[in-house]
C-alpha positions as CSV (number, residue, x, y, z in Angstrom):
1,X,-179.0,62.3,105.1
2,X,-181.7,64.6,106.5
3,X,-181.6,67.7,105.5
4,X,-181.7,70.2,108.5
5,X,-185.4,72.0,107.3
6,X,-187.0,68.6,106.8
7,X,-186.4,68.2,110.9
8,X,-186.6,71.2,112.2
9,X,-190.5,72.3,110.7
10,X,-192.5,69.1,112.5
11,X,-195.1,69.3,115.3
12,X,-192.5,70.9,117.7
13,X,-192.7,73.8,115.4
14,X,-195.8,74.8,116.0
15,X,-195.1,75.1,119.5
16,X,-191.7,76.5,119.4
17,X,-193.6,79.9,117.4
18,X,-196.8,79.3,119.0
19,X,-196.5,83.1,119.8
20,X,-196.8,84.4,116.0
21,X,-200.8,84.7,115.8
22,X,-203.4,85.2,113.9
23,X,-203.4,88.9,114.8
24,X,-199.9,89.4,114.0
25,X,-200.3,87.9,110.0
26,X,-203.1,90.0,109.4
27,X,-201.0,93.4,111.1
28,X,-198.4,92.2,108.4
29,X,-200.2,91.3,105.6
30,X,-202.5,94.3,106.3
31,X,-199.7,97.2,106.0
32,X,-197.7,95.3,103.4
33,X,-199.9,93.9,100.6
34,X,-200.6,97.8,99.7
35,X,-197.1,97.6,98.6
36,X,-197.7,95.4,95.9
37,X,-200.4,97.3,94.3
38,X,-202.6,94.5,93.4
39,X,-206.0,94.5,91.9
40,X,-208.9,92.8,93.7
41,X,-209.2,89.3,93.6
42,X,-205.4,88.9,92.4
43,X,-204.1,85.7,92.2
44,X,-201.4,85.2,95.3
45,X,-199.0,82.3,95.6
46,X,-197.5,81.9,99.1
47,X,-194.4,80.4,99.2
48,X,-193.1,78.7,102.2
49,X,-196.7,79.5,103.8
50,X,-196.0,77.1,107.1
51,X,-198.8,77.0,108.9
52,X,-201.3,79.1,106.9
53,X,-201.1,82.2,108.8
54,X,-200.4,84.7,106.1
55,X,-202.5,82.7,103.7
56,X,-205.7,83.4,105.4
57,X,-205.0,87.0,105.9
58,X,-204.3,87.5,102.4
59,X,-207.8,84.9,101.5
60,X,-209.3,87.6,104.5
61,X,-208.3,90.2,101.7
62,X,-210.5,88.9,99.2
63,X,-207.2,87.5,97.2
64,X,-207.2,84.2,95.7
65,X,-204.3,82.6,97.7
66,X,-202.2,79.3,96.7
67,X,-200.7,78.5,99.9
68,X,-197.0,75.4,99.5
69,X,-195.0,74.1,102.0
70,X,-192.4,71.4,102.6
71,X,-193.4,70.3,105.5
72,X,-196.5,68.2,106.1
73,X,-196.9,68.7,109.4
74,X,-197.6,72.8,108.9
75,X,-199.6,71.8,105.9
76,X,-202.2,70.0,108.2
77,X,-202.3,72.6,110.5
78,X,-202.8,75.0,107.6
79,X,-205.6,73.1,106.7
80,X,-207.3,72.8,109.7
81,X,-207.2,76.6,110.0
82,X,-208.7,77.3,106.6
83,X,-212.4,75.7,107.8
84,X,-214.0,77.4,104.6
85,X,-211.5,76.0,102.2
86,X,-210.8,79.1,100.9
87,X,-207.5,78.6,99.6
88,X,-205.4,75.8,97.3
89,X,-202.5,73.9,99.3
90,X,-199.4,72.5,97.8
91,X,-196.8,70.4,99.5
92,X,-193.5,70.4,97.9
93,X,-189.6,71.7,97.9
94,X,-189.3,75.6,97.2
95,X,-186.9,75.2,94.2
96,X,-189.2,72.9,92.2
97,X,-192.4,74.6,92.7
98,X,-195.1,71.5,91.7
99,X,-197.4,74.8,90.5
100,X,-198.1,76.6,87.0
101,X,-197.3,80.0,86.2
102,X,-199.4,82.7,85.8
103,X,-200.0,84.7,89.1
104,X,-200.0,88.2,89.9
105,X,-197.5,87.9,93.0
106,X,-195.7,85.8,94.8
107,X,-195.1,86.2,98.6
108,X,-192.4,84.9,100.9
109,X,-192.5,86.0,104.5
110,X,-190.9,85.1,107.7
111,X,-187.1,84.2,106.2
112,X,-188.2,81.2,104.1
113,X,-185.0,81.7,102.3
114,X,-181.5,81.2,102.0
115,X,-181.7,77.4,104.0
116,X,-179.4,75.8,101.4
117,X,-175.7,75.2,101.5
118,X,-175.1,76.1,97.7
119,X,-175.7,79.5,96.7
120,X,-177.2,77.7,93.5
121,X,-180.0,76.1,95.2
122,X,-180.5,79.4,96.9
123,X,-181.2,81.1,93.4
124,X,-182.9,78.2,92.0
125,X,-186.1,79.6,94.6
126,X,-185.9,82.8,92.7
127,X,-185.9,81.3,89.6
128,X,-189.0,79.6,90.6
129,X,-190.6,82.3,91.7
130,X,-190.2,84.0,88.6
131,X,-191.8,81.3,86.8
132,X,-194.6,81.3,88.7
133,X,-195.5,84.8,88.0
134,X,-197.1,86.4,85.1
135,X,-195.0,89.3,82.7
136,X,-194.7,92.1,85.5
137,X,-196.1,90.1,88.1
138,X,-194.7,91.1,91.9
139,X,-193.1,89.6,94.3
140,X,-192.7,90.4,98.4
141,X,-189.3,88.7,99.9
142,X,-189.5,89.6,103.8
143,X,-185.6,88.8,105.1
144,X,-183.6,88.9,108.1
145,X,-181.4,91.9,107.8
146,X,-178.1,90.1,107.7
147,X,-175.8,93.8,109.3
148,X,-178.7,93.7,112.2
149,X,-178.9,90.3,112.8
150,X,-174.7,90.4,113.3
151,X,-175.3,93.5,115.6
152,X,-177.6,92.1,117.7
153,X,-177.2,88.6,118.0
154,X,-178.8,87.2,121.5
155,X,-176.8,84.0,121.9
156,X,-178.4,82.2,124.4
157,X,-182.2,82.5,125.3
158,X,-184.6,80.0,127.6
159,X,-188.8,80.6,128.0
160,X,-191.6,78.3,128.9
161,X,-194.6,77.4,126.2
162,X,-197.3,75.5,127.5
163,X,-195.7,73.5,129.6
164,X,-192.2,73.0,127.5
165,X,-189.0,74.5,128.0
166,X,-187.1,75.9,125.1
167,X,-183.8,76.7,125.1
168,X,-182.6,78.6,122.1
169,X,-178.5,79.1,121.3
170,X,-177.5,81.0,118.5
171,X,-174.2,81.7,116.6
172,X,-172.9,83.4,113.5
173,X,-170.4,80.6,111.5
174,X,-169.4,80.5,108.0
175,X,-171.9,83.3,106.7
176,X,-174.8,81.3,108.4
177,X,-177.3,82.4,111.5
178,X,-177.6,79.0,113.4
179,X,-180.2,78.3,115.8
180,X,-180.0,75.4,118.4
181,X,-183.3,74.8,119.6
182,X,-183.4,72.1,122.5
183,X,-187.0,71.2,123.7
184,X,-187.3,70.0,127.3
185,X,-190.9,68.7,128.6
186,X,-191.6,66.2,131.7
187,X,-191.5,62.8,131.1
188,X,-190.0,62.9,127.7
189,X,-186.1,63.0,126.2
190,X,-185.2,65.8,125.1
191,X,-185.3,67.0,121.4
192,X,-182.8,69.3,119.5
193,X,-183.2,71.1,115.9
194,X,-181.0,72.8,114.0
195,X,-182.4,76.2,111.8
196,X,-179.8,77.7,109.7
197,X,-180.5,80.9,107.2
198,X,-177.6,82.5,105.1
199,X,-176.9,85.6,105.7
200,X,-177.2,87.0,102.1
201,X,-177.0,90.9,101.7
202,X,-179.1,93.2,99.7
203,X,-176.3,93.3,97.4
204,X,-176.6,90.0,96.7
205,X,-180.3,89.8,96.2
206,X,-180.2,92.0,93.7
207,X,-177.4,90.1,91.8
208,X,-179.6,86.6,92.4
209,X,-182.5,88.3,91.5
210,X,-181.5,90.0,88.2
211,X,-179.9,86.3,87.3
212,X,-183.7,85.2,87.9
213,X,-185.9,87.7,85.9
214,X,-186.4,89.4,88.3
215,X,-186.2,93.1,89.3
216,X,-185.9,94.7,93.4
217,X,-188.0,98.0,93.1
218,X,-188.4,99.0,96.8
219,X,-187.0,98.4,100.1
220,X,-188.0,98.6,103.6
221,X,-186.6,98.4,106.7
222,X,-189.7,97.0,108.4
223,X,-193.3,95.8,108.6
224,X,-194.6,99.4,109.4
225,X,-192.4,100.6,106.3
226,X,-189.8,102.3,107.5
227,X,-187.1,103.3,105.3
228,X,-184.1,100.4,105.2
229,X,-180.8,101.2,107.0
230,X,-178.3,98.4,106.5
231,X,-177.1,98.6,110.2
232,X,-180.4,99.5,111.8
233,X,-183.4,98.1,110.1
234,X,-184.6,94.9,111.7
235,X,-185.8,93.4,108.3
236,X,-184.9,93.7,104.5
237,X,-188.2,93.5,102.9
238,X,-187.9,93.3,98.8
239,X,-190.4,94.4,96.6
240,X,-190.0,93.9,92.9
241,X,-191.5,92.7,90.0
242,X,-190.8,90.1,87.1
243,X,-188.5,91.6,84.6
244,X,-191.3,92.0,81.0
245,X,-194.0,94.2,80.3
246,X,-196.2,95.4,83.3
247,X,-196.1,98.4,85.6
């Protein structure tokens, strides 16, 4: 059976978050990279780096970037946006990283966590990160805060991109967000995809994490780096480093 992620991140993807630009990855990357205290020129894996967005801001940075992704689809258009080849892309499945170790950070942005059914698999993608990372090497996982998202759940949403109509329904079952996203566009059936993210805690990061090697150091609230609230902040953004030697 097809798994809900190997649907979901095709060519209706790039439409369906057309709106996240450019702009917006380097804003990100920009205030948040400082939080990982790299050197110059550090070595960066990306993982889950869709379509390349925050890869080139980081490569914009002067970083040596990795950029791997599931889907091929966001691989090509990753690609296409890096016309300098600047940076090294990977396809393949976030628990069994087809990379070496030995980088100075890892970076996951955007929820590109927490899609599988078994918490297992779930911590398998921090193992791997781990073991892509040198002694002390950091890591950056930005999350949906799970308390916010429960708070402020918008169940039903429609807009219009270039010509398609999007109709978005969300709901909060079995410790799961689920998104229905049904694509309507003249002349054409319509298409539905399912996204699903589990609403893991920062308790239980920290409890995954420590099983992985790894060590949560800082948290924030938001990109601008707010303090985080469990209730209030928007986002649960991790910083930590592999458990070893190192600062």
């Amino acid at each position: 059976m097809t798994e809900w992620y190997e649907k979901s991140f095709g060519e209706d993807y790039l439409m369906v978050y057309k709106h996240r630009d450019m702009q917006e990855a380097r804003e990100e990357v920009g205030r948040m990279i400082g939080w990982l205290d790299l050197e110059p020129g550090a070595s960066v894996f990306d993982l889950c780096c869709g379509m390349g967005r925050h890869s080139l801001a980081l490569a914009d940075l002067g970083f040596r970037v990795t950029g791997m992704d599931l889907s091929e689809a966001l691989l090509r258009e990753a690609k296409r946006r890096d016309t300098e080849g600047r940076i090294d892309w990977l396809q393949g499945d976030m628990r069994e990283v087809p990379a070496d170790g030995g980088y100075d950070a890892v970076v996951n942005w955007f929820t590109s966590f927490g899609y599988f059914n078994d918490d297992r698999e779930n911590t398998k993608v921090l193992g791997e990160i781990s073991r892509l990372l040198v002694s002390g090497g950091r890591f950056l996982i930005d999350y949906l805060n799970a308390e916010h998202v429960a708070l402020n759940l918008v169940p039903h949403s429609v807009r219009e991109e270039a010509g398609l109509i999007i109709d978005e329904r969300r709901t909060i079952e079995d410790g799961y967000v689920r998104k229905q996203i049904t694509i309507s566009e003249s002349g054409r059936r319509d298409r539905s995809y399912m996204e699903q993210v589990k609403l893991y805690r920062l308790e239980d990061f920290d409890l995954m994490c420590k099983e992985a090697g790894l060590m949560i150091q800082q948290v924030y609230g938001d990109y601008q780096g707010a303090d985080y609230d469990e209730k209030t902040s928007p986002r649960l953004i991790m910083i930590g480093r592999k458990a070893g030697s190192g600062r």
